[in-house]
DSSP file (Angstrom, degrees, kcal/mol; ACC not computed):
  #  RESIDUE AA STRUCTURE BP1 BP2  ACC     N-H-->O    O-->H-N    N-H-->O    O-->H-N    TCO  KAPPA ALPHA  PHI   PSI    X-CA   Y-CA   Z-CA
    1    1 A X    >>        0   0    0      0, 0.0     3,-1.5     0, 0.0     4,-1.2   0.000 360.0 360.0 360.0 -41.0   -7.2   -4.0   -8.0
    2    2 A X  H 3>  +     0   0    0      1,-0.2     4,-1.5     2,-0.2   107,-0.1   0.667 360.0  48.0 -35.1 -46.3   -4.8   -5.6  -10.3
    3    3 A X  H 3> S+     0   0    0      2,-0.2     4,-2.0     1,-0.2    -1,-0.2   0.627 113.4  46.5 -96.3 -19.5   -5.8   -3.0  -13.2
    4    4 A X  H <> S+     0   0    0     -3,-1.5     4,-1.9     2,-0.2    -2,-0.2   0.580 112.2  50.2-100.9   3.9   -5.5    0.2  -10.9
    5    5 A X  H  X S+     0   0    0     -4,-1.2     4,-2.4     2,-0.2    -2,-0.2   0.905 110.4  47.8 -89.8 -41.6   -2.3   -1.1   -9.5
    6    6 A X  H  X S+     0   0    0     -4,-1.5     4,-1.3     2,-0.2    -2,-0.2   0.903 112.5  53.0 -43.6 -60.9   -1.1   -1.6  -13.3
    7    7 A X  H  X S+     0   0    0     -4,-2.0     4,-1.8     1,-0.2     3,-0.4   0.868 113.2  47.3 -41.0 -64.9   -2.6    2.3  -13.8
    8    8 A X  H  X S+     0   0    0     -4,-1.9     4,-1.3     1,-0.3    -1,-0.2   0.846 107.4  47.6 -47.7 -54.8   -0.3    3.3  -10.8
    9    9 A X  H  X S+     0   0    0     -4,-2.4     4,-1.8     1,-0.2    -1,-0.3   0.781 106.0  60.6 -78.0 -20.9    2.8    1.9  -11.6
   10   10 A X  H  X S+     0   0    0     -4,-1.3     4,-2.6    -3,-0.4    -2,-0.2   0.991 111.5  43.5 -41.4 -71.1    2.3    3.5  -15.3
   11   11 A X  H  X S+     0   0    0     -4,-1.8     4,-1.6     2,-0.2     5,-0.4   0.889 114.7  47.2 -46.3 -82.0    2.3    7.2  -13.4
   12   12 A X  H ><>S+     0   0    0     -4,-1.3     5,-2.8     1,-0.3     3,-0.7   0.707 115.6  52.8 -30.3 -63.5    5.2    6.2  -11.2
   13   13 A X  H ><5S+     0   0    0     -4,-1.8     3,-1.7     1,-0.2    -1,-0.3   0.914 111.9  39.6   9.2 -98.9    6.7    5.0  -14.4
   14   14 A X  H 3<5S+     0   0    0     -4,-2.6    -1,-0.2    -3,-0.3    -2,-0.2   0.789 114.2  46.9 -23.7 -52.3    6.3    7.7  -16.1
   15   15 A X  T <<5S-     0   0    0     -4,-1.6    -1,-0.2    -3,-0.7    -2,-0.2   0.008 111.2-118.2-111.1  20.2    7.2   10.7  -13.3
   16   16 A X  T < 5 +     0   0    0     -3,-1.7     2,-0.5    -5,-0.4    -3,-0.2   0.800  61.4 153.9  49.2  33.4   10.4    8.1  -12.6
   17   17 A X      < -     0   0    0     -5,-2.8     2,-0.5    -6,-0.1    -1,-0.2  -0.829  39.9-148.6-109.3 137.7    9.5    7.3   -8.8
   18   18 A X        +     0   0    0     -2,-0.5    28,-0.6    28,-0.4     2,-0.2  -0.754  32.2 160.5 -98.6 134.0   10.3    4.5   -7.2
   19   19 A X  E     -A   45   0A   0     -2,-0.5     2,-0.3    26,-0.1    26,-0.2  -0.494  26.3-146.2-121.2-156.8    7.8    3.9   -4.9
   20   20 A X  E     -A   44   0A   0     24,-1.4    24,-1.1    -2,-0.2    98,-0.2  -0.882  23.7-106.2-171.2 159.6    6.7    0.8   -3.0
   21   21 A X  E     +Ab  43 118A   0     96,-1.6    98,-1.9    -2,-0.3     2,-0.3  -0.478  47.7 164.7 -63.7 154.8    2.8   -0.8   -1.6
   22   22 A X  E  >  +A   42   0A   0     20,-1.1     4,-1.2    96,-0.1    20,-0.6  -0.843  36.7  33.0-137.6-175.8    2.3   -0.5    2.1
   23   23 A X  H >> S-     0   0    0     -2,-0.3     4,-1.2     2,-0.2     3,-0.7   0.215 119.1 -21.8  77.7-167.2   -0.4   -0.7    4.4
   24   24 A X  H 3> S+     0   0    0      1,-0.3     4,-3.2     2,-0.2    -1,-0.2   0.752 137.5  53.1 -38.1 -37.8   -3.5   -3.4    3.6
   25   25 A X  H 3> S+     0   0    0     -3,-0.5     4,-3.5    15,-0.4    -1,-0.3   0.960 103.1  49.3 -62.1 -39.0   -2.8   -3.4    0.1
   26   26 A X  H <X S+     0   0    0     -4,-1.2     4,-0.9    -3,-0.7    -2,-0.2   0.976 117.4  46.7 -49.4 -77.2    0.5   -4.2    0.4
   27   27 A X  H >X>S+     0   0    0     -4,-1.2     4,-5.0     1,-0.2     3,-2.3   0.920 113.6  46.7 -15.2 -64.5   -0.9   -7.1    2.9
   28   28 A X  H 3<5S+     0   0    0     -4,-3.2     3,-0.3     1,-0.3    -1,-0.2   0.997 107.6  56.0 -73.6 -31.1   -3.8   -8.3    0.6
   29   29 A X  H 3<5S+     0   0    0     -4,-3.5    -1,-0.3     1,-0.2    -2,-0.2   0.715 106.1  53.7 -47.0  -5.2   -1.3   -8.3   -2.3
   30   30 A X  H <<5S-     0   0    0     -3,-2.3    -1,-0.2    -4,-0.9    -2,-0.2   0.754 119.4-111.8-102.5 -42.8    0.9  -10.8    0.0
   31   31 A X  T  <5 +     0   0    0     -4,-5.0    -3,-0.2    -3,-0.3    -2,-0.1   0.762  55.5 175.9 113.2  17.3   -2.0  -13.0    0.3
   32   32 A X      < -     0   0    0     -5,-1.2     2,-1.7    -8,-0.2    -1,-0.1  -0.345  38.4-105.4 -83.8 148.4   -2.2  -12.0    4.3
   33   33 A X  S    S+     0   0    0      2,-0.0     2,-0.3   110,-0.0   113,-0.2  -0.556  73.2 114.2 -47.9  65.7   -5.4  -13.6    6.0
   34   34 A X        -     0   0    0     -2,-1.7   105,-0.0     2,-0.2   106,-0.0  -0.963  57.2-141.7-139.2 159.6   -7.8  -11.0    6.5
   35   35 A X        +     0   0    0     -2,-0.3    -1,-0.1   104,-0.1    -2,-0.0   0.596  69.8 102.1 -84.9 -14.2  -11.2  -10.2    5.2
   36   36 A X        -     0   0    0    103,-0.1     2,-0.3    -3,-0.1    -2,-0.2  -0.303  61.1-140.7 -60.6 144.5  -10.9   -6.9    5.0
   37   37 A X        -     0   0    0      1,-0.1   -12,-0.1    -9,-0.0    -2,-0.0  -0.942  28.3 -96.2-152.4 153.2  -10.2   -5.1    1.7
   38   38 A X        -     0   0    0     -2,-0.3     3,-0.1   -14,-0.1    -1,-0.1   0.695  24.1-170.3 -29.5 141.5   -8.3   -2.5    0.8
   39   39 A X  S    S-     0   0    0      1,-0.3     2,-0.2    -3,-0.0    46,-0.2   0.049  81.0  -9.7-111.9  52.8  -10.5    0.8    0.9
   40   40 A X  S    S-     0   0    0     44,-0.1     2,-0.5     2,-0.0   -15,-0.4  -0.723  73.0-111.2 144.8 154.0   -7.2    2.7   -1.0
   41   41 A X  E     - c   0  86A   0     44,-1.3    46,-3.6    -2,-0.2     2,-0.3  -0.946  22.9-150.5-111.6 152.4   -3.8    1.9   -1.7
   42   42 A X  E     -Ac  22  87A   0    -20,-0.6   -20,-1.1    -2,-0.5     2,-0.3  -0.791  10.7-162.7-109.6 143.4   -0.9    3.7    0.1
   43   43 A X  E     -Ac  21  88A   0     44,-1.7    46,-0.9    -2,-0.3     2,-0.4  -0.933   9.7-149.3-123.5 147.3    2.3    4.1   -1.8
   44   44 A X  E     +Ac  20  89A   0    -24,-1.1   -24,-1.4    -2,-0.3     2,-0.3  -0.989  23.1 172.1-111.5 141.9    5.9    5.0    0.1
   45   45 A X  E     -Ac  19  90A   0     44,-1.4    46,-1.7    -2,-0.4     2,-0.3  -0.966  15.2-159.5-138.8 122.5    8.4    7.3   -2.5
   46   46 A X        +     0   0    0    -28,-0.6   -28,-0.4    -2,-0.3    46,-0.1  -0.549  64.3  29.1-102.1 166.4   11.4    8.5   -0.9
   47   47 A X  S    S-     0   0    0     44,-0.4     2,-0.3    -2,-0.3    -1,-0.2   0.868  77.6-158.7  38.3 106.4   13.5   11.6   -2.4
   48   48 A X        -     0   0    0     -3,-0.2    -1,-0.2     1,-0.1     2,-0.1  -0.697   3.9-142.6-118.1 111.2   10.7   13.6   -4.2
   49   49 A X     >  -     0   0    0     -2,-0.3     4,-1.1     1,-0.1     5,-0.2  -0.436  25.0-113.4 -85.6-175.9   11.7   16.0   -6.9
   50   50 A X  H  > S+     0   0    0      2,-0.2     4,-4.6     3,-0.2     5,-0.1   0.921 116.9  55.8 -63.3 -56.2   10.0   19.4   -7.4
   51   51 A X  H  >>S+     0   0    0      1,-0.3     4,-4.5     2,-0.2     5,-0.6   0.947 114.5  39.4 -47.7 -59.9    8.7   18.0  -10.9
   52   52 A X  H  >5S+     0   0    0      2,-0.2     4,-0.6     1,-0.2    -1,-0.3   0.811 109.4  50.1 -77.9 -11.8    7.3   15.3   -9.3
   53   53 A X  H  X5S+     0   0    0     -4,-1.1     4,-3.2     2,-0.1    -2,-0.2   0.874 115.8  52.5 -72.3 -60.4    5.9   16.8   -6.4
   54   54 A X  H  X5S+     0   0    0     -4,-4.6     4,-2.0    -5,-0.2    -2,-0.2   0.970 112.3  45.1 -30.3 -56.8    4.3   19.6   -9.6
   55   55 A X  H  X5S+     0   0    0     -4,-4.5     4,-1.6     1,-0.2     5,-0.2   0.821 113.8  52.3 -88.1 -17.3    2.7   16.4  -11.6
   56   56 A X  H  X<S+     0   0    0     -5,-0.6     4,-1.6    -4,-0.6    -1,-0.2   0.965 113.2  42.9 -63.9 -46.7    1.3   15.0   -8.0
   57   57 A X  H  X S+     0   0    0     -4,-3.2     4,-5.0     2,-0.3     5,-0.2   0.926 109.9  52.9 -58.4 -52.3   -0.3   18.2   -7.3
   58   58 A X  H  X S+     0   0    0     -4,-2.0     4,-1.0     1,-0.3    -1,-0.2   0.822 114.7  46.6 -61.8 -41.7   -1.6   18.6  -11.0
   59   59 A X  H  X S+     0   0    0     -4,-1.6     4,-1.3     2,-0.2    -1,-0.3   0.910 112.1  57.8 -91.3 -21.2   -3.3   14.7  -10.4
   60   60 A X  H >X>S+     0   0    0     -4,-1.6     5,-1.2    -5,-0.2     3,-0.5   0.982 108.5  38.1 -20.0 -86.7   -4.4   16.1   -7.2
   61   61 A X  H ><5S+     0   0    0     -4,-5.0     3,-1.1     1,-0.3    -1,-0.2   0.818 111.9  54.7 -38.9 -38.1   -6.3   18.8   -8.3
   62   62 A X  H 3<5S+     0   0    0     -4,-1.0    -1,-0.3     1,-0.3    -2,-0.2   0.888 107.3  50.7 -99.2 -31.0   -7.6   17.2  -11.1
   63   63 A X  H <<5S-     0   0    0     -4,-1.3    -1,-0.3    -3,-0.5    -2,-0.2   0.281 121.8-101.1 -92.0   3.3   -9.2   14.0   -8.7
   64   64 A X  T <<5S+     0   0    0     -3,-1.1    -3,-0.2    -4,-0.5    -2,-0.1   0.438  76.9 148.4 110.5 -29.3  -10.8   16.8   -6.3
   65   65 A X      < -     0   0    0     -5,-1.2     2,-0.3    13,-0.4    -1,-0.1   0.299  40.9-152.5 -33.0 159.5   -7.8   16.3   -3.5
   66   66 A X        -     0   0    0      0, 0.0     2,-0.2     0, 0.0    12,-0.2  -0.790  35.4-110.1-134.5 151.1   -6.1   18.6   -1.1
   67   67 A X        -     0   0    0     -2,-0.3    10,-0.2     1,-0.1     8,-0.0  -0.481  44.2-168.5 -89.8 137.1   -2.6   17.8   -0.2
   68   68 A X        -     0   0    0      8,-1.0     2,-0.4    -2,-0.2    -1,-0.1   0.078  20.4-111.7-110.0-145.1   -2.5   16.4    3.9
   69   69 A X        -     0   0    0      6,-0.1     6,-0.3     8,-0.0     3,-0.1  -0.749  30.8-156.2-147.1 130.9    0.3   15.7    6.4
   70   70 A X        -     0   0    0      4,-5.3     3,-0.4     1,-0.4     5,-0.1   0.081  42.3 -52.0 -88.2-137.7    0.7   12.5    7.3
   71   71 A X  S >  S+     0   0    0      1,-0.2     3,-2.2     2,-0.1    -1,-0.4  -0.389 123.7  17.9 -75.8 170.4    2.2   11.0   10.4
   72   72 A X  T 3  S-     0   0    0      1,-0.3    -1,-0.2    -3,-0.1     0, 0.0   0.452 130.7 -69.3  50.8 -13.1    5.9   12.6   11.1
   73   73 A X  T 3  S+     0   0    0     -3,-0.4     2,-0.7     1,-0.3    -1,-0.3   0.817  88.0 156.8 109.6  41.2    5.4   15.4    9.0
   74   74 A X    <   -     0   0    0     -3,-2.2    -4,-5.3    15,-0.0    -1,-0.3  -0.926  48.4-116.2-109.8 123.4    5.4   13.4    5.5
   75   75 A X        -     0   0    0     -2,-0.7    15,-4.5    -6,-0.3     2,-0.6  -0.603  25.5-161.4 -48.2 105.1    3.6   15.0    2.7
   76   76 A X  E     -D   89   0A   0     -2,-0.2     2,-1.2    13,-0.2    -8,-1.0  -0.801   7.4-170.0-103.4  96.9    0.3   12.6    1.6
   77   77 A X  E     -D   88   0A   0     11,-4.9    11,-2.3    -2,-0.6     2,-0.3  -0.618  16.4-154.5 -89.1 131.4   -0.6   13.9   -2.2
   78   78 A X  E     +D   87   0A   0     -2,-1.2   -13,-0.4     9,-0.2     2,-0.3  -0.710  23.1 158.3-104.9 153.5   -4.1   12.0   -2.9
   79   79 A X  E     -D   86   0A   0      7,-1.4     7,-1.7    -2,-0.3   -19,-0.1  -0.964  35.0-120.0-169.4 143.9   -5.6   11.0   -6.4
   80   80 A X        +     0   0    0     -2,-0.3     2,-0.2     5,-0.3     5,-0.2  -0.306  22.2 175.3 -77.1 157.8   -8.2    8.6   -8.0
   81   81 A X  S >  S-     0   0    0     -2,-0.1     3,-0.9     3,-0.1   -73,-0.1  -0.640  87.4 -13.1-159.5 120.8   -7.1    6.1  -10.6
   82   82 A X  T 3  S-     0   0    0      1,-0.3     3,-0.1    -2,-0.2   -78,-0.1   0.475 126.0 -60.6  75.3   0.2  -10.4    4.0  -11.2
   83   83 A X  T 3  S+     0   0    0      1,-0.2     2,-0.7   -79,-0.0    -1,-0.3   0.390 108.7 118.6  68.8   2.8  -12.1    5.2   -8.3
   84   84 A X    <   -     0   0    0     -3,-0.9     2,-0.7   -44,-0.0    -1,-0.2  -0.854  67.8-118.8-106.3 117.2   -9.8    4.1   -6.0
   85   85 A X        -     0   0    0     -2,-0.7   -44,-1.3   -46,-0.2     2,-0.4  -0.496  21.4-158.5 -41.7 107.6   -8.0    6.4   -3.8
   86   86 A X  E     -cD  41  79A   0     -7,-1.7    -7,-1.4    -2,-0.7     2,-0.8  -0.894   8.0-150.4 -70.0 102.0   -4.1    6.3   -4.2
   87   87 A X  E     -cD  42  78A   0    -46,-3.6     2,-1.7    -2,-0.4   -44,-1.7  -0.694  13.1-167.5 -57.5  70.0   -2.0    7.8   -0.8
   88   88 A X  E     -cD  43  77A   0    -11,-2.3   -11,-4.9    -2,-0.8     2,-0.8  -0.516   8.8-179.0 -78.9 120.1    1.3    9.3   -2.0
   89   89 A X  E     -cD  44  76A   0     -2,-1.7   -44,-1.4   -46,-0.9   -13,-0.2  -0.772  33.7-131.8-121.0 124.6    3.0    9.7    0.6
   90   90 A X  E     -c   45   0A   0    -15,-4.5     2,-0.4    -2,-0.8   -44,-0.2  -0.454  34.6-143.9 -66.3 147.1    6.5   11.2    0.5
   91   91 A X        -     0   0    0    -46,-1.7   -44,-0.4     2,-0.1    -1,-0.1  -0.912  10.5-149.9-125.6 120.4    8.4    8.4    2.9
   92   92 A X  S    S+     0   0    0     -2,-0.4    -1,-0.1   -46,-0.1   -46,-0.1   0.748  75.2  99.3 -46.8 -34.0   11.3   10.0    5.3
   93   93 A X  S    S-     0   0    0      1,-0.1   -46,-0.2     2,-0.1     2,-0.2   0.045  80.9-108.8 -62.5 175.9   13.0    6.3    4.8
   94   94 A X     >  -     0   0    0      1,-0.1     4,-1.4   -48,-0.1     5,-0.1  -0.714  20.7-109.1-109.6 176.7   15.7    5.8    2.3
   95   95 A X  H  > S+     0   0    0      1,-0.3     4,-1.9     2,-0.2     5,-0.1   0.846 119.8  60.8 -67.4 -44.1   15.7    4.1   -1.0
   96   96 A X  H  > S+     0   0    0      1,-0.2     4,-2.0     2,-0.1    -1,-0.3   0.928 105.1  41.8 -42.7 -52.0   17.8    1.6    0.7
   97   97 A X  H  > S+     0   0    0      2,-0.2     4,-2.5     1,-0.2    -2,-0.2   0.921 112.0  57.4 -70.7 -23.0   15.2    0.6    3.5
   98   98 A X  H  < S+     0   0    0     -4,-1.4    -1,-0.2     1,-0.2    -2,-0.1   0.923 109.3  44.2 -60.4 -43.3   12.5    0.6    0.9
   99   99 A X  H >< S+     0   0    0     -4,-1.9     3,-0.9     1,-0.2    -1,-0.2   0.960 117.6  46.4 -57.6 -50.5   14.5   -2.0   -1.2
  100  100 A X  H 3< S+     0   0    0     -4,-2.0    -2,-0.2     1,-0.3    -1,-0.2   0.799 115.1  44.7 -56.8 -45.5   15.2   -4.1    2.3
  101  101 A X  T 3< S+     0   0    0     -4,-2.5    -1,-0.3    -5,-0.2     2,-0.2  -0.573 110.3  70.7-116.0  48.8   11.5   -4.0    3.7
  102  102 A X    <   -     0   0    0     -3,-0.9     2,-0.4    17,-0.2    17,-0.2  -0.943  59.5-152.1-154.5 167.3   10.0   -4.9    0.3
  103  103 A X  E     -E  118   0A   0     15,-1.0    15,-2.3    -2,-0.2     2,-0.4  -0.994  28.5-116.2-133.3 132.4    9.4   -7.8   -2.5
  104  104 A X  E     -E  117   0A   0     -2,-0.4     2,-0.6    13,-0.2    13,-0.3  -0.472  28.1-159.5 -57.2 122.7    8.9   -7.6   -5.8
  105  105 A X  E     -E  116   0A   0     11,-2.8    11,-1.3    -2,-0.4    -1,-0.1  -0.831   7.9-148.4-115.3 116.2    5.6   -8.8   -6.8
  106  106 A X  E     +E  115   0A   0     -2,-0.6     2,-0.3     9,-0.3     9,-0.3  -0.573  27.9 173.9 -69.2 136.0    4.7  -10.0  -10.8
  107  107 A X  E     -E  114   0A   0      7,-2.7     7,-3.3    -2,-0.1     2,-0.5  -0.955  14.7-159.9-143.0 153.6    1.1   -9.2  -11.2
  108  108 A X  E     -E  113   0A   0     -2,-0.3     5,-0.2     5,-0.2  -106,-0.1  -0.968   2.8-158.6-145.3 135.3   -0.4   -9.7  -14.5
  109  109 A X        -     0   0    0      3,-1.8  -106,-0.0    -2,-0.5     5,-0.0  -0.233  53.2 -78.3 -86.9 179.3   -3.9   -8.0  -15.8
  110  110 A X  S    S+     0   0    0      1,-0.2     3,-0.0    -2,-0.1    -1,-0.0   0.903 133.6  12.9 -52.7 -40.0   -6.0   -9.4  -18.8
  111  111 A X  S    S+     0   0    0      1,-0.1     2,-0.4     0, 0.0    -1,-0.2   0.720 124.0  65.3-126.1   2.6   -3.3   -7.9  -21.5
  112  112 A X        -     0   0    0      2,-0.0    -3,-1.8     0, 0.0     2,-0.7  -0.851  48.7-162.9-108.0 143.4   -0.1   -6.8  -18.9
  113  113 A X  E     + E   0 108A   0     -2,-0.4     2,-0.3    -5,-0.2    -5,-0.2  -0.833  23.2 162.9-136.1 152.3    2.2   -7.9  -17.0
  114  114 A X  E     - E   0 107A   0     -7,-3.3    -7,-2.7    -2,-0.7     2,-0.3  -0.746  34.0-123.0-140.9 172.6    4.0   -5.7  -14.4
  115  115 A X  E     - E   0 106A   0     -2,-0.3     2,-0.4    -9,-0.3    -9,-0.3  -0.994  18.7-174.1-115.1 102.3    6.2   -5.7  -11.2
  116  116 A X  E     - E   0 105A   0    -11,-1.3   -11,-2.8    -2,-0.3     2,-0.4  -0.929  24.4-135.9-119.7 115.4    4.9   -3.7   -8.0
  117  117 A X  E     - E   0 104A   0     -2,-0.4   -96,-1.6   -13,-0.3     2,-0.2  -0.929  34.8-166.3 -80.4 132.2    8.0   -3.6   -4.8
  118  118 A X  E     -bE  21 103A   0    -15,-2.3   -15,-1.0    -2,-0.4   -96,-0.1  -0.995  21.6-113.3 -97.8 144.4    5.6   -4.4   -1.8
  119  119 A X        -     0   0    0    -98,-1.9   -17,-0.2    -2,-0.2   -21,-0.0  -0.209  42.7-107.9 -71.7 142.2    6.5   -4.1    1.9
  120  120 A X    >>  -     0   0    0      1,-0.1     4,-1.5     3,-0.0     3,-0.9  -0.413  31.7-101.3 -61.4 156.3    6.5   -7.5    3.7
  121  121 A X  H 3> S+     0   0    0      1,-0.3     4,-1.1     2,-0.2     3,-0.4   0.806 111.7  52.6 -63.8 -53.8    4.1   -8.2    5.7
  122  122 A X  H 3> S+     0   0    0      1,-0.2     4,-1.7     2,-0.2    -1,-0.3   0.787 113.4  42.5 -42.7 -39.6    5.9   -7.6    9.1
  123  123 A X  H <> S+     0   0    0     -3,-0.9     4,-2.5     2,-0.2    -1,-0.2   0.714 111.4  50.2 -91.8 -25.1    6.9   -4.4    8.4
  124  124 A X  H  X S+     0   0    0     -4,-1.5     4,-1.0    -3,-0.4    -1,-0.2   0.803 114.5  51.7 -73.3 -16.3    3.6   -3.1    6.6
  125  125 A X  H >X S+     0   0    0     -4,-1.1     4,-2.0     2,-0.2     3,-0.8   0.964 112.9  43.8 -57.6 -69.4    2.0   -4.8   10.1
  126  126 A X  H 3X S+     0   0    0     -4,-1.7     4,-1.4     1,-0.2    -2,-0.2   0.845 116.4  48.9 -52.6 -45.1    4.8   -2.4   12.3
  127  127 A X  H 3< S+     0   0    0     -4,-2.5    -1,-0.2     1,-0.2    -2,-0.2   0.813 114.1  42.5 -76.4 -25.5    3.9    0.8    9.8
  128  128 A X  H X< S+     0   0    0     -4,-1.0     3,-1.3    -3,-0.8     5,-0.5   0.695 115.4  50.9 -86.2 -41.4   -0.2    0.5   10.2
  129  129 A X  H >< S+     0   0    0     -4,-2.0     3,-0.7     1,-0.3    -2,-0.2   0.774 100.3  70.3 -70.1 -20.2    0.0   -0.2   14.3
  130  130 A X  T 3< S+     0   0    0     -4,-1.4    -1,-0.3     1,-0.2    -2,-0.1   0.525  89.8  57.6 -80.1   6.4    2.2    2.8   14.3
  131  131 A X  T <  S-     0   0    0     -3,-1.3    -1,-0.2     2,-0.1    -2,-0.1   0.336  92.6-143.1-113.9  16.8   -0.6    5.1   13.7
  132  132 A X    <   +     0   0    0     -3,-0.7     2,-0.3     1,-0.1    -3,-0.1   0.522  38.9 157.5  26.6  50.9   -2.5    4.1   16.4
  133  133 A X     >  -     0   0    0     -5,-0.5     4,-0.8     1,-0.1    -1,-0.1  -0.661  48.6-133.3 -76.5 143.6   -5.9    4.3   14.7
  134  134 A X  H  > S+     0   0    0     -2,-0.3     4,-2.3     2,-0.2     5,-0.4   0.949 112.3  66.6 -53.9 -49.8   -8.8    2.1   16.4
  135  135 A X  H >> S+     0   0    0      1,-0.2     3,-2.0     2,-0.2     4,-1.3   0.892 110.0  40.1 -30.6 -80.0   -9.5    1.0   12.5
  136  136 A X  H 3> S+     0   0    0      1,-0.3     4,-1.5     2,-0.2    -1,-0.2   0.589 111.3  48.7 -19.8 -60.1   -5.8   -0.7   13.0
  137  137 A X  H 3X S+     0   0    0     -4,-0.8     4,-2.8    -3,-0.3    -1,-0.3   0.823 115.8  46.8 -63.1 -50.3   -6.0   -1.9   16.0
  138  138 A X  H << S+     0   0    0     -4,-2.3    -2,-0.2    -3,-2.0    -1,-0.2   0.697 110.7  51.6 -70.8 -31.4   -9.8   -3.5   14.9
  139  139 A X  H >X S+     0   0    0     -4,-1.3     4,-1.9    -5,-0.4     3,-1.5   0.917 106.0  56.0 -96.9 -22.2   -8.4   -4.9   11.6
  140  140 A X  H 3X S+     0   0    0     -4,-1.5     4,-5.2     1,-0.3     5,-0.3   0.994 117.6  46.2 -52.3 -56.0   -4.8   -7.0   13.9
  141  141 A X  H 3< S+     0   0    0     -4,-2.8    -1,-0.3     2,-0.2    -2,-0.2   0.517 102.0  46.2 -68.2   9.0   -7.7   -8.3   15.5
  142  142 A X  H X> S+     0   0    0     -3,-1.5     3,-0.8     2,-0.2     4,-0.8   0.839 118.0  60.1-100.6 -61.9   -9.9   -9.2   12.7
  143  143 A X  H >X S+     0   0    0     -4,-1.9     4,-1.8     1,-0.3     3,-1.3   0.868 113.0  32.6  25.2 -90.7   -6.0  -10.7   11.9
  144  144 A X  H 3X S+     0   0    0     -4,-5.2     4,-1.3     1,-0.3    -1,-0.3   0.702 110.4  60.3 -78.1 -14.6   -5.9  -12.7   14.7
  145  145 A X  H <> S+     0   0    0     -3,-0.8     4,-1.5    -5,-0.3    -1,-0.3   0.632 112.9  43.3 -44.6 -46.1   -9.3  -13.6   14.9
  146  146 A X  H <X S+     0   0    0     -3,-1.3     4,-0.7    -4,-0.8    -2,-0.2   0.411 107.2  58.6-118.0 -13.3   -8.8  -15.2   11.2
  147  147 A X  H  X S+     0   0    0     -4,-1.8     4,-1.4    -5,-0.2     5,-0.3   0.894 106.6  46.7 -71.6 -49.1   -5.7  -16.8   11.9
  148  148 A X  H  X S+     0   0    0     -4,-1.3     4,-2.3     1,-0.2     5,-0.4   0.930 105.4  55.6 -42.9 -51.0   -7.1  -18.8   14.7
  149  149 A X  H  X S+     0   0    0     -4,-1.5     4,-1.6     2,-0.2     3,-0.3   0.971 112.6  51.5 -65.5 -37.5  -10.3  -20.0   12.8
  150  150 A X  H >< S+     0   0    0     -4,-0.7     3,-3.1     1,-0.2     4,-0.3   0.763 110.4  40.9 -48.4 -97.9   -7.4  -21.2   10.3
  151  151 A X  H >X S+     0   0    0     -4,-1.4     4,-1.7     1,-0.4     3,-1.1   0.513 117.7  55.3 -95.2 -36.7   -5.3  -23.1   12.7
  152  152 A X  H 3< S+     0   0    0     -4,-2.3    -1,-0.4     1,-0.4    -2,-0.2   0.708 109.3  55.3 -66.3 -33.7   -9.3  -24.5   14.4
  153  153 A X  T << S+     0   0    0     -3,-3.1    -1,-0.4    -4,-1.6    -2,-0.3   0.508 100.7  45.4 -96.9 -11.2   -9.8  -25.5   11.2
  154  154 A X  T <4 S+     0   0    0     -3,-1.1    -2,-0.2    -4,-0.3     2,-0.2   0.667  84.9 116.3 -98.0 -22.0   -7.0  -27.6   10.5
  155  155 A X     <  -     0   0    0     -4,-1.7     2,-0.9    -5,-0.2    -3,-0.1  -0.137  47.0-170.8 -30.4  97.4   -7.7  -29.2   13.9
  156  156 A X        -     0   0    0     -2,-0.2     2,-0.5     2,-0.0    -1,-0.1  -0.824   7.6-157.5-106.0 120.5   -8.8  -33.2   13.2
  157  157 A X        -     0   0    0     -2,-0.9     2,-0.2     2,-0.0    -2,-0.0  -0.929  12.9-159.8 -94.9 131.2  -10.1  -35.0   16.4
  158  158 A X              0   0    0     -2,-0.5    -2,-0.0     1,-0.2     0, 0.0  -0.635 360.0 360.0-109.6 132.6   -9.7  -38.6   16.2
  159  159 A X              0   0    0     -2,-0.2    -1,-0.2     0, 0.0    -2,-0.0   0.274 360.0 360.0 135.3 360.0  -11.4  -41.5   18.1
C-alpha cells in the first residue's frame, strides 16, 4: 500500500492538490484494530480547479472509470494506480477542516520517503458511519468485536 500511496501523493503533487486519506485506509494507516483491509483508498481535495478536475478525468478515462456522485452531491473521479482503486472525491469541507481533522503521516517505501495528511481516526469513523452502508455498519462491528478480544486478551486471572 505504501508504494501506491507514494504513486498518489506524486499525482496530487504534481496537479498541486492538497488532499488528505479517509475512510479504511486512512484507519489502517493509523494502525486502527481491524482486520479488514482496505479494498481502495478514498482521498478528500477541497477547492478543485478546472485543470485539475481535466487531468482527473484524463486518469479516469485512461483506468476504464466513469465519474460518480458521491454522498451530498460531491464529485468521486475514480482511477487505478497499481491496481488499486483511488476515490477522488471533491470534499464540500474547507482546507481548514481538512488540516484540523487530519495528521500528517511519514511513510517511507524501499527508496522514498513521503508525507500523506490522514483523517484521525474519529472523524474517518464519523465519515464511513455517515454513509449508512451495511459494509460500515459490519466493519464498527468487526471494530468492536476486535477491540474486545484485545482488552480479553490482556485479561490475567490470578489464583
Amino acid at each position: 500500500m505504501k508504494r501506491v500511496l507514494y504513486k498518489l501523493d506524486c499525482l496530487c503533487n504534481d496537479l498541486k492538490m492538497e488532499y488528505m486519506v479517509t475512510g479504511t485506509a486512512a484507519l489502517a494507516i493509523t494502525g486502527f484494530p481491524t482486520y479488514t483491509k482496505p479494498q481502495d483508498i478514498d482521498i478528500l481535495v477541497t477547492n478543485m480547479t478546472d485543470h485539475q478536475k481535466e487531468e482527473l478525468l484524463k486518469q479516469e478515462f485512461l483506468s476504464g472509470l466513469e465519474t460518480k456522485e458521491y454522498k451530498d452531491s460531491q464529485t468521486c473521479f475514480g482511477l487505478y494506480i497499481c491496481g488499486v482503486k483511488i476515490n477522488v472525491i471533491e470534499s464540500t469541507y474547507t482546507r481548514d477542516y481538512l488540516l484540523e481533522t487530519s495528521n500528517p503521516i511519514v511513510l517511507k517505501t524501499d527508496k522514498e520517503r513521503f508525507c500523506v495528511n490522514v483523517q484521525k481516526t474519529r472523524h474517518a469513523l464519523e465519515e464511513k458511519m455517515k454513509l449508512g452502508r451495511p459494509k460500515d455498519k459490519d466493519f464498527l462491528l468487526d471494530v468492536i468485536s476486535n477491540l474486545m478480544d484485545i482488552n480479553n486478551a490482556k485479561v490475567v486471572k490470578c489464583g
